[in-house]
SEZAFI-784700 format. One line per 10 residues: number of its first residue (from 1); their letters; for each residue x, y, z of C-alpha. Coordinates in Angstrom, 1 decimal. Layout:
BEGIN
NUM> a> X Y Z; ...
END
This chain:
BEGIN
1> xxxxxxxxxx> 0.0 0.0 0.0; 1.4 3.6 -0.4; 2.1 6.2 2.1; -1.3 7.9 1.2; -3.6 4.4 1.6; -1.8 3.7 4.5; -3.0 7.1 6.1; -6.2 6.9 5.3; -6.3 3.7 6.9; -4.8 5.3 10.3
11> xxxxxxxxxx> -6.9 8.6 10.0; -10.1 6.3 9.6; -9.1 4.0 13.0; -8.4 6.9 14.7; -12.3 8.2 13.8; -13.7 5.0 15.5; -15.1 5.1 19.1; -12.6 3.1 21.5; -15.2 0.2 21.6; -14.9 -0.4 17.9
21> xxxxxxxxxx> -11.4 -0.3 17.6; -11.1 -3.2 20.5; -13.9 -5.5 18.4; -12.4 -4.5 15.0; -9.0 -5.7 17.0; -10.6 -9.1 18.5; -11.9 -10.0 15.3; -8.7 -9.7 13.3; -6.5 -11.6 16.0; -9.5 -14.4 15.5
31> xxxxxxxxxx> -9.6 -14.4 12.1; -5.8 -14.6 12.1; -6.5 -17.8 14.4; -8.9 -19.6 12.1; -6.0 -18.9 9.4; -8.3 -16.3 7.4; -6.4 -13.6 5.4; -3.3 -13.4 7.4; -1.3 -10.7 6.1; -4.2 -8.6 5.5
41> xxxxxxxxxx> -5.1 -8.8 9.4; -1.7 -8.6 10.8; -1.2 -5.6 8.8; -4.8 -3.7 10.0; -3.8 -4.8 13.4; -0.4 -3.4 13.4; -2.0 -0.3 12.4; -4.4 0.1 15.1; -2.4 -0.7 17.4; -0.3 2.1 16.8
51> xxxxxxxxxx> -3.7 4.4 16.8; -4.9 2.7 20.3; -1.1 3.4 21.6; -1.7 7.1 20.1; 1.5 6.8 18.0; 2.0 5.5 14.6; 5.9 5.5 16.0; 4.8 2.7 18.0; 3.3 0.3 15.3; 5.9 -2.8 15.2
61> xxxxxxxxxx> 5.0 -5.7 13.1; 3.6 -8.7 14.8; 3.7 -12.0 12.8; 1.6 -13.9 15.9; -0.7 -12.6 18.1; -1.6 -13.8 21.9; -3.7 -17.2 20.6; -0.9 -18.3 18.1; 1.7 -17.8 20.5; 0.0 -19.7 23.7
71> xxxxxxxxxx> -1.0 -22.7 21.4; 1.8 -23.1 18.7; 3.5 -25.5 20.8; 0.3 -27.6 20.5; 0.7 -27.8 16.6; 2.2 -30.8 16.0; -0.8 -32.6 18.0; -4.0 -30.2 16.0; -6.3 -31.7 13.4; -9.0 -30.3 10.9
81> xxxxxxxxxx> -12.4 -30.8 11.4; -14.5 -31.1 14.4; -15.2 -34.9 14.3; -13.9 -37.9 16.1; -10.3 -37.9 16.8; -7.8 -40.7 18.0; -5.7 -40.6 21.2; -3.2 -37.9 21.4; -4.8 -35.5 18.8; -6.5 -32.3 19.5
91> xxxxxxxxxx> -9.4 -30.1 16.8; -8.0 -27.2 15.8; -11.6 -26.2 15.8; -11.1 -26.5 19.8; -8.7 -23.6 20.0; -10.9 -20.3 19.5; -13.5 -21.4 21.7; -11.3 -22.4 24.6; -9.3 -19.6 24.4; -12.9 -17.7 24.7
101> xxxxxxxxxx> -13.2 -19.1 28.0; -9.8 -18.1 29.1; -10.7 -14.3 28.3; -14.1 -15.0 30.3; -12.3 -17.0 33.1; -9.2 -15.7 33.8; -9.4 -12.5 32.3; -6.1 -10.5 34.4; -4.1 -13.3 33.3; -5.2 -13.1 29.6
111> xxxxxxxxxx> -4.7 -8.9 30.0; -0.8 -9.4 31.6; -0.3 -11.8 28.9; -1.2 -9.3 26.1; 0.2 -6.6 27.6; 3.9 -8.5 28.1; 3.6 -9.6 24.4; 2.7 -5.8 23.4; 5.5 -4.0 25.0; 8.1 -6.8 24.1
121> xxxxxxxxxx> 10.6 -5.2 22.0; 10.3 -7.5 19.0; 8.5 -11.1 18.5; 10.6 -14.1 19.3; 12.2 -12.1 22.0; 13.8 -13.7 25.6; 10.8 -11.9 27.0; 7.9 -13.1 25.3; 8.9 -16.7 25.5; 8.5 -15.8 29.6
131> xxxxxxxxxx> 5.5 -14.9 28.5; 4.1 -17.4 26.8; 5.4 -20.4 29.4; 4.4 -18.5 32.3; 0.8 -18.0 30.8; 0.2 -21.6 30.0; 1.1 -23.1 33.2; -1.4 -20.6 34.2; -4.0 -21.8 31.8; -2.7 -25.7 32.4
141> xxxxxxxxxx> -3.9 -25.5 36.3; -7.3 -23.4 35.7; -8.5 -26.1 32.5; -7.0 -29.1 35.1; -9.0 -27.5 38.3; -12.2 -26.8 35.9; -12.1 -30.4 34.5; -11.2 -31.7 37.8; -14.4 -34.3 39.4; -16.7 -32.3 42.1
151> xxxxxxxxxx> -17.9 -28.5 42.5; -14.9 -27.5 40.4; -15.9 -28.7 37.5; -19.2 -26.9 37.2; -17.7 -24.1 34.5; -17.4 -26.5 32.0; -20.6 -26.1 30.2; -19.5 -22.8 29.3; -16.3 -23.5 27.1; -18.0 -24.0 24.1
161> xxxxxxxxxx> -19.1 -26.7 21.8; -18.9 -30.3 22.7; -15.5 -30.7 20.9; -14.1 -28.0 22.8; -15.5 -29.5 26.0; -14.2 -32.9 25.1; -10.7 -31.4 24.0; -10.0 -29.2 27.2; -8.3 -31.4 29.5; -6.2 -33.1 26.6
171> xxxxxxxxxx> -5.1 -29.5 26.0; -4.4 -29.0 29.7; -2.5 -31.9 30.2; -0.2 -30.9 27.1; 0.4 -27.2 27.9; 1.4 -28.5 31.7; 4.1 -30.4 30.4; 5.5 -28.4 27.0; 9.2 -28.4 28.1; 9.1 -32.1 28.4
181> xxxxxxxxxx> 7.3 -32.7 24.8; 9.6 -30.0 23.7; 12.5 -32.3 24.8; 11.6 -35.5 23.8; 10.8 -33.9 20.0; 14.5 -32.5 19.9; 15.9 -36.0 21.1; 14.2 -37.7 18.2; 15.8 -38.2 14.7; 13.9 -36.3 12.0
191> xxxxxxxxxx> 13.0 -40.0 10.4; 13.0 -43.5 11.8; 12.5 -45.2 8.7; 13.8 -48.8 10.0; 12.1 -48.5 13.5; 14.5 -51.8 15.0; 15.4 -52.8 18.4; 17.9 -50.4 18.7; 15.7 -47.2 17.6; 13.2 -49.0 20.2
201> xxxxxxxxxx> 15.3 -48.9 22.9; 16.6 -45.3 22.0; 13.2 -43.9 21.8; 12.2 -46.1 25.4; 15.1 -44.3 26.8; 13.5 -40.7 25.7; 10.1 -41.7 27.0; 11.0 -43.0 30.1; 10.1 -39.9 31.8; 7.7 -39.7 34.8
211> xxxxxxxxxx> 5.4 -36.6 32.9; 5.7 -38.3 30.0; 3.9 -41.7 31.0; 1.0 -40.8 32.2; -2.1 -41.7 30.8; -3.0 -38.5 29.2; 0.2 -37.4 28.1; 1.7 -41.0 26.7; -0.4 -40.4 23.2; 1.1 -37.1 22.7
221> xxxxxxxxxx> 4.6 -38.0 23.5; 3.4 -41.5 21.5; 2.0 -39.2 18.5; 5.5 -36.5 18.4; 7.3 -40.5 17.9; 4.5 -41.5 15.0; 5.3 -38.9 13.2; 9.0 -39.6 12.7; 8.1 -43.2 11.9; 8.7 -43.8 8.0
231> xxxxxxxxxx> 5.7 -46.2 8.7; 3.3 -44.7 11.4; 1.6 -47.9 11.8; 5.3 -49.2 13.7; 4.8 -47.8 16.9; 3.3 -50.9 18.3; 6.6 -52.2 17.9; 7.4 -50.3 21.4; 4.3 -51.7 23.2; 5.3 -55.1 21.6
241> xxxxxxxxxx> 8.7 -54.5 23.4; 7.5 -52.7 26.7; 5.1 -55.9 27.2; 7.7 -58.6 26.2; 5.1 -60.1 24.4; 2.9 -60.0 21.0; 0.0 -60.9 23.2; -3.1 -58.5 22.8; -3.9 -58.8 26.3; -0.2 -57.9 27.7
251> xxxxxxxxxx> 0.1 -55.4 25.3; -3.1 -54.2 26.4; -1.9 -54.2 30.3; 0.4 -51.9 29.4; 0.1 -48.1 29.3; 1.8 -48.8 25.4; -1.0 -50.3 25.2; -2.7 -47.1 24.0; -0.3 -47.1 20.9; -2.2 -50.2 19.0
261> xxxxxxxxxx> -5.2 -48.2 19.3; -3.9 -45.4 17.7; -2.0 -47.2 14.6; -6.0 -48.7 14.3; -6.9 -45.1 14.3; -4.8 -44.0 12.1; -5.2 -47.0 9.5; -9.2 -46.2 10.2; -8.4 -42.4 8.3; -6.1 -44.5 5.7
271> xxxxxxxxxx> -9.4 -46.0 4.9; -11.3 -43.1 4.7; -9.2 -41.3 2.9; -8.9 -44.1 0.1; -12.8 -44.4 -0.2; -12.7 -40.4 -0.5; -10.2 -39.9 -2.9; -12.1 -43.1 -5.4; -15.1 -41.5 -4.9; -14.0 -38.2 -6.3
281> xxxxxxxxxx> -12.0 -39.8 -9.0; -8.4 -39.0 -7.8; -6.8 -41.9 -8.3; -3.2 -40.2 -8.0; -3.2 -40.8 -4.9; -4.7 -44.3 -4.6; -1.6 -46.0 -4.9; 0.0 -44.8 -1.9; -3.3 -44.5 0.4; -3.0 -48.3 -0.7
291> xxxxxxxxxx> 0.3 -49.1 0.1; -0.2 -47.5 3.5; -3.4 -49.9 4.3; -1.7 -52.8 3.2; 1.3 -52.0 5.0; -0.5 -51.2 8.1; -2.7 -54.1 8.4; -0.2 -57.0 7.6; 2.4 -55.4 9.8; -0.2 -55.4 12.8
301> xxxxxxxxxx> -1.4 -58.7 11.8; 2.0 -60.6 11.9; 3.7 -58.7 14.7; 0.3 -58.1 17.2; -1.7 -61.4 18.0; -4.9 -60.1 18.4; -8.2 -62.2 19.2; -11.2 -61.9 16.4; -13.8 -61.0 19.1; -11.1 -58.5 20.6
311> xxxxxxxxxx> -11.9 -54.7 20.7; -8.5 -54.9 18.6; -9.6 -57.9 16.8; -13.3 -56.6 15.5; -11.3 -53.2 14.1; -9.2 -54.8 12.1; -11.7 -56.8 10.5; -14.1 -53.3 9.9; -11.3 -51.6 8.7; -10.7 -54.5 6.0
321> xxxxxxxxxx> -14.1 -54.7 5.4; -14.2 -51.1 5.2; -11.4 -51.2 1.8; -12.6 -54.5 0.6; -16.1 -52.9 0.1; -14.5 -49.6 -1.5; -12.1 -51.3 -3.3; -14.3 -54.6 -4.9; -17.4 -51.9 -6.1; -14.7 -50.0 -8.0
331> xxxxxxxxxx> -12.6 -52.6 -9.4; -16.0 -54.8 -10.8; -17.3 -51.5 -12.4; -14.1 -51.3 -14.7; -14.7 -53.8 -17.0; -18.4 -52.3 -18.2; -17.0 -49.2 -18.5; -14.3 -50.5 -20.6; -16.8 -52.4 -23.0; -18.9 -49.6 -23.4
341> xxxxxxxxxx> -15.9 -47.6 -24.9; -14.7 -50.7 -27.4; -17.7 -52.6 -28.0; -18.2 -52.8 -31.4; -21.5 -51.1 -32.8; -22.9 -51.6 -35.9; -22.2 -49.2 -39.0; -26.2 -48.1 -39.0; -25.3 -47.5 -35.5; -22.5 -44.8 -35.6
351> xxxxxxxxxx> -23.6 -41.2 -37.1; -21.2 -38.6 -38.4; -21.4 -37.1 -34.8; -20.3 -39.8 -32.7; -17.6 -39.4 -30.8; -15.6 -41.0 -27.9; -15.0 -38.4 -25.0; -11.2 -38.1 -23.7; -11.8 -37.5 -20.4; -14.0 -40.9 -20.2
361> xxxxxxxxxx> -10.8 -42.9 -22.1; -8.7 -41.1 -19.2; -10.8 -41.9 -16.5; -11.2 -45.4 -17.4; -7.4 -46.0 -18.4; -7.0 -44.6 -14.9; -9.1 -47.3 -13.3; -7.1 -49.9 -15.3; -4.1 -48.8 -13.4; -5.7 -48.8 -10.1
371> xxxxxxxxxx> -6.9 -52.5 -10.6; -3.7 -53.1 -11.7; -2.1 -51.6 -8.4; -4.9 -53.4 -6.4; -3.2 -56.7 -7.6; -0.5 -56.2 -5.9; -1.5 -55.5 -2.4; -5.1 -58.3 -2.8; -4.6 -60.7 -0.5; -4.0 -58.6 3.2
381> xxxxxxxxxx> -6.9 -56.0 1.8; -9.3 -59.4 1.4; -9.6 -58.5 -2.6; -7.9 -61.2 -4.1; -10.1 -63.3 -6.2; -12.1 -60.2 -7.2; -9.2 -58.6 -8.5; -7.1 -61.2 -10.1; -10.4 -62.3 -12.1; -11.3 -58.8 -13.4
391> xxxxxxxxxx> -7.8 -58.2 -14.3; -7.8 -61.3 -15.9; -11.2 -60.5 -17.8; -10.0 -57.0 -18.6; -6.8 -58.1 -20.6; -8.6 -60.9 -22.5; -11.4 -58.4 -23.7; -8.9 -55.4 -24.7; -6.7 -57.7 -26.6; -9.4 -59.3 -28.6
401> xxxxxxxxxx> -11.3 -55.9 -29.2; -8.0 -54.3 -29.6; -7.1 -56.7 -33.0; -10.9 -56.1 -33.9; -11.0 -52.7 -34.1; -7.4 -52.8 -36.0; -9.0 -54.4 -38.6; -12.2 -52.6 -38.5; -10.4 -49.9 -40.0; -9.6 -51.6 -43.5
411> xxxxxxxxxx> -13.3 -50.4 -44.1; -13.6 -47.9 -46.5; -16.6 -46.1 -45.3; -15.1 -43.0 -44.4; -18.1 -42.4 -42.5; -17.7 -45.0 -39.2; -14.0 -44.7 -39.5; -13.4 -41.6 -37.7; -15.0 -43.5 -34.3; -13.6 -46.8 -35.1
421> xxxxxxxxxx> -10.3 -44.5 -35.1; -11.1 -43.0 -32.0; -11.9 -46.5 -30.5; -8.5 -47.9 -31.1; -7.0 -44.6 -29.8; -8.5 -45.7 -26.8; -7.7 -49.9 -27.0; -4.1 -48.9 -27.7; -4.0 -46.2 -24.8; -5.7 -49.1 -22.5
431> xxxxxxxxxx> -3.2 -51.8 -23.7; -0.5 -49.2 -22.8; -1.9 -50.0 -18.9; -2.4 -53.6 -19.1; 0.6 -54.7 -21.3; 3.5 -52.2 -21.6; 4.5 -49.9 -24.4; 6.0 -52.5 -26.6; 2.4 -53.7 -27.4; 0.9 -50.6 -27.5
441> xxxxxxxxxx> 3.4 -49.5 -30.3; 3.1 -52.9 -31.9; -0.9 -51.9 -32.1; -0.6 -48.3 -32.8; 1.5 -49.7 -35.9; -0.5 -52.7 -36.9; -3.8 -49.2 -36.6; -1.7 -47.3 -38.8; -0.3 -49.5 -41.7; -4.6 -50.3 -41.7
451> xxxxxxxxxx> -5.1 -46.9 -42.3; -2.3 -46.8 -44.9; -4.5 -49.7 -46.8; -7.7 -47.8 -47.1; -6.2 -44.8 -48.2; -4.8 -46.7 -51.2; -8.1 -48.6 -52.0; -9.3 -45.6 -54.3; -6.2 -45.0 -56.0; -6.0 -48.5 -56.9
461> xx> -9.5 -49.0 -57.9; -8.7 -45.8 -60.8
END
């Protein structure tokens, strides 16, 4: 903005009654929280806070403001959304509201707070770091009294929403022992990508903390490991160790017990994911949301003995269900769609219009590739018979329409061989999937020397 824009801007929060200029303030520093136009509302806010200081000396940039700065140690833990969520995982959702109630509730800690922050002589200073440790301990006891059992606990109806509510003490628990999560995280490599006994015993050393171990802290310390892991779905290796067994129920006995059901968790969203992404076509991805399941529910299968009528035992066998269901109703639509772009019609059949559209011949070649990537993870995702005889189905039909079509061009009716020509366009692009590009160029060749021969027919016939 120029010098001009940027006074009219000041002169025009300078006009506003004192009330305004604090709503017009809390609304920026929450929109900034929700992620909402950042550098538009740090700039507005740097400016009136140089017209509520009553000097446009005084303005200082401000990348963070008080909410950021309290909860950014939380980040690594904060998910979208404001549905379920898995041990050792907060809603980001959770933040604005509870914060809310920390204004309401402790409102001469939330003022010193802003006020240290304010007159700090530049974010990221020794100061504000004080700051924000010394204000959440203070927040960590008020959420752990609120949420404590008896009269204490009356307040919590007024945080917010239910996820908030349900959130609160997870979020407690976490700011009371930030230098201790801070810790381990710094102690951990960047990636474990072969999580073996002596990364186990490494990483049992780190954890082996008294604040760390207890039973609302463990999945966050359990989660800052998880994501390290090359292969989340590993960390029951550490329970596996802790319990000195692959037993479900001494695993279980453990407090690393809690890390099973969060690898189950975690391959739950694998699954969701994959039936999200194949619903809206994006099959980009398949592959490695694929992988990921497969990976995930053979590893817990071979190195976890878990009980079919187990808590453990019945989400497994949803979660398989869940991708055999997803995976079977996509895998037996390909063939149909495939016919219905090669079947051969009848010449009374195909008009000067007709036409094959790309985007159908490159969703469905796209499909081919997923079945064909389905094949090789089958058997752990319970898909095996339903993809090996499709696959099988699919290459016998394209290589027989495929020569078909080839020769369908030799016609000389220049009128069905424009969509006969699109046809194979497609057969070759589809054999390209199924067989390599040494057949495809085989058939592109054998579609174009047939070409050759009808283009010759009238010169011939003169």
């Amino acid at each position: 903005m120029s010098k001009t824009s940027i006074d009219r801007l000041r002169d025009y929060l300078a006009q506003l009654p004192p009330q305004s200029q604090a709503l017009l303030m809390r609304e920026y520093e929450r929109a900034i929280a929700r992620g909402e136009d950042v550098a538009v509302a740090n700039f507005v806010l740097d400016q009136l806070r140089g017209v509520v200081r009553g000097s446009p000396d005084a303005v200082r940039p401000r990348a963070e403001d008080a909410t950021r700065l309290v909860f950014r140690s939380v980040e690594p833990f904060l998910v979208e959304g404001v549905g379920s969520v898995r041990p050792g995982q907060i809603r980001r959702a959770s933040l604005l509201p509870i914060w809310q109630w920390l204004e309401r509730d402790a409102p001469d800690a939330v003022a010193a707070f802003e006020n240290a922050i304010t007159v700090s002589p530049e974010p990221g200073a020794a100061e504000i770091e004080r700051a924000v440790r010394k204000f959440q301990q203070a927040a960590a006891d008020l959420i752990i009294k609120t949420t404590a059992p008896g009269p204490n606990g009356r307040n919590i109806a007024r945080i917010g929403p239910p996820h908030a509510v349900e959130d609160l003490p997870a979020l407690g628990a976490v700011l009371k022992v930030r230098e201790p999560l801070d810790a381990l995280a710094a102690k951990l490599p960047s990636v474990l990508r072969a999580f073996g006994d002596s990364q186990i015993a490494s990483v049992n050393s780190s954890l082996n903390i008294p604040a760390l171990v207890t039973p609302q802290v463990l999945p966050f310390a359990l989660s800052l490991v998880m994501q390290r892991l090359a292969a989340p779905w590993q960390i029951i290796r550490l329970a596996v160790k802790i319990a000195a067994s692959d037993d479900e129920i001494r695993v279980a006995a453990t407090p690393y017990g809690v890390a099973v059901t969060m690898a189950l968790a975690d391959l739950t969203q694998v699954a969701h994911h994959l039936r999200s992404d194949i619903k809206r076509g994006k099959f980009d991805s398949a592959p490695e949301h694929l992988k990921a399941a497969h990976d995930g529910v053979r590893g817990l299968r071979t190195e976890l003995d878990m009980r079919n009528d187990s808590v453990w035992g019945r989400h497994m066998a949803a979660i398989r269900v869940e991708i055999s269901s997803t995976l079977q109703s996509e895998i037996e639509s390909v063939p149909g769609r495939v016919r219905r772009l090669l079947r051969q019609r009848a010449d009374k059949d195909i008009s000067p219009t007709s036409h094959i559209d790309p985007v159908d011949v490159d969703e469905t070649a796209a499909l081919i590739d997923f079945a064909a990537v389905c094949r090789t993870y089958a058997s752990e995702l319970a898909i095996n018979e339903v993809t090996l005889r499709t696959y099988s189905d699919l290459q016998q039909y394209v290589e027989k329409s495929t020569e078909s079509l080839v020769q369908s061009l030799r016609t000389g009716d220049a009128r069905v061989r424009a969509y006969r020509q699109m046809q194979v366009g497609a057969a070759i692009r589809f054999c390209e999937v199924l067989f390599g590009t040494e057949y495809a160029a085989l058939m592109s060749r054998a579609a174009e020397n047939a070409s050759v021969v009808v283009e010759r027919k009238p010169s011939r016939a003169g």
